[in-house]
C-alpha positions as CSV (number, residue, x, y, z in Angstrom):
1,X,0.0,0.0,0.0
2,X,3.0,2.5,0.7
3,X,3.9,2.3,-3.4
4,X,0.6,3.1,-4.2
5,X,0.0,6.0,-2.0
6,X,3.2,7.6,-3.3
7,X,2.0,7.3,-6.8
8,X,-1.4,8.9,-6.0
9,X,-1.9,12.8,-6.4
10,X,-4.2,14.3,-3.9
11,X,-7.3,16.2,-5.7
12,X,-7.1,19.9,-6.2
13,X,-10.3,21.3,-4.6
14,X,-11.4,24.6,-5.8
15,X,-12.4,27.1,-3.3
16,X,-15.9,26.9,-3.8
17,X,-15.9,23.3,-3.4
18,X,-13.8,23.6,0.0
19,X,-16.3,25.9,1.3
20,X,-19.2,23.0,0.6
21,X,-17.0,20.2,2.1
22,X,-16.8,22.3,5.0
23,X,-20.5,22.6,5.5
24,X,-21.0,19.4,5.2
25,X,-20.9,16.8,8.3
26,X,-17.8,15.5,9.1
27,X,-17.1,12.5,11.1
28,X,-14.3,10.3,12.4
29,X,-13.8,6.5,11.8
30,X,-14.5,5.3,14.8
31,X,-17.3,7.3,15.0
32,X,-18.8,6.0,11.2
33,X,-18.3,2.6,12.3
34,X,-20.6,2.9,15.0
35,X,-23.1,5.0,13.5
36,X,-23.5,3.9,10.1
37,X,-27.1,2.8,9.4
38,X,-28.0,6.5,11.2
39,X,-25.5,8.1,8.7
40,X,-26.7,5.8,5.5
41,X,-29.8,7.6,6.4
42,X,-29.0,11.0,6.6
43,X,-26.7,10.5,2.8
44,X,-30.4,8.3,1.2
45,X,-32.6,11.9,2.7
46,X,-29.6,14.1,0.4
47,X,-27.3,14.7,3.5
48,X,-23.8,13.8,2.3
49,X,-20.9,13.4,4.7
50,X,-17.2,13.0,5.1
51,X,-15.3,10.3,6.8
52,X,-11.9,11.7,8.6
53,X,-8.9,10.4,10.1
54,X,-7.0,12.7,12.3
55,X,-9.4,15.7,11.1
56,X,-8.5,14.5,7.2
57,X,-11.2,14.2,5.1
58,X,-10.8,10.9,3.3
59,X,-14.1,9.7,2.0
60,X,-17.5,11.6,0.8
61,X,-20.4,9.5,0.9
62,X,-23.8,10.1,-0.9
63,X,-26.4,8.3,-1.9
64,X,-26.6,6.9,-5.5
65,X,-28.7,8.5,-7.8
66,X,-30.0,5.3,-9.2
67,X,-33.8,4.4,-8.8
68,X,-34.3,2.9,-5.4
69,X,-37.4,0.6,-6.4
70,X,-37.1,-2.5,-9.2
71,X,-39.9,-1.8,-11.6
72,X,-42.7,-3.7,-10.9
73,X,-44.7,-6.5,-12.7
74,X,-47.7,-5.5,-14.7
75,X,-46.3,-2.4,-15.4
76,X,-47.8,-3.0,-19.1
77,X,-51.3,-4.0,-18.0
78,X,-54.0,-2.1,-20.8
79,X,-50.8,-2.1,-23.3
80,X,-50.9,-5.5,-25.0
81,X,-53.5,-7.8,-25.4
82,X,-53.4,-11.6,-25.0
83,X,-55.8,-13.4,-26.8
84,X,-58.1,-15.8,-25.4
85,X,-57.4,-18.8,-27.1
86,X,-53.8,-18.0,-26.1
87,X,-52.9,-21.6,-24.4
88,X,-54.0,-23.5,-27.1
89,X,-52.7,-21.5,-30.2
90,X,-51.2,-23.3,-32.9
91,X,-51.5,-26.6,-31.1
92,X,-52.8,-28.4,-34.0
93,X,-49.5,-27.4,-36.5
94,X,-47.5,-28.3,-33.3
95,X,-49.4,-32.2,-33.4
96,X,-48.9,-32.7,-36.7
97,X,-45.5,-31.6,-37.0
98,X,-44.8,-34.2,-34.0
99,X,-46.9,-36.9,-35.6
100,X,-45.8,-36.8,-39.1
101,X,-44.2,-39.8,-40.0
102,X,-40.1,-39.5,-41.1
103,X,-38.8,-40.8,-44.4
């Protein structure tokens, strides 16, 4: 881990966005490992917060923006129609391609 920390540069922050970080709820480690289904919370209601070590921000943590619920089924119900002889379509081409006798 030492070779890779050398090789990473540390973001530049512009001064705007150091003036939002430091708005924003900062917590320790300790402290995120003992609270973190209360801070999950706040970041899913829009709350972002950091994670620190020794008063170092290391980690921002925000919800996703991906939906939250799977789409349901029957989410085309009134959009297609199934007939009613649906379970039995085509049966008679299927028996007589099964039946017919091979050469």
């Amino acid at each position: 881990m030492g070779g890779l920390a050398r090789r990473v540069k540390p973001a530049r922050l512009s001064p705007s966005s150091l003036v939002y970080l430091a708005k924003m709820l900062t917590v320790n480690i300790h402290e995120a490992k003992t609270q973190l289904s209360r801070l999950i919370a706040l970041a899913l209601k829009g709350e972002p917060f950091l994670i620190a070590k020794a008063g170092t921000p290391l980690v921002k943590v925000s919800a996703l923006d991906a939906p939250r619920t799977p789409k349901r089924l029957g989410f085309l119900s009134g959009h297609v129609k199934v007939p009613k002889d649906f379970n039995t379509m085509g049966s008679a081409k299927i028996a007589a391609q099964f039946s017919a006798e091979r050469p």
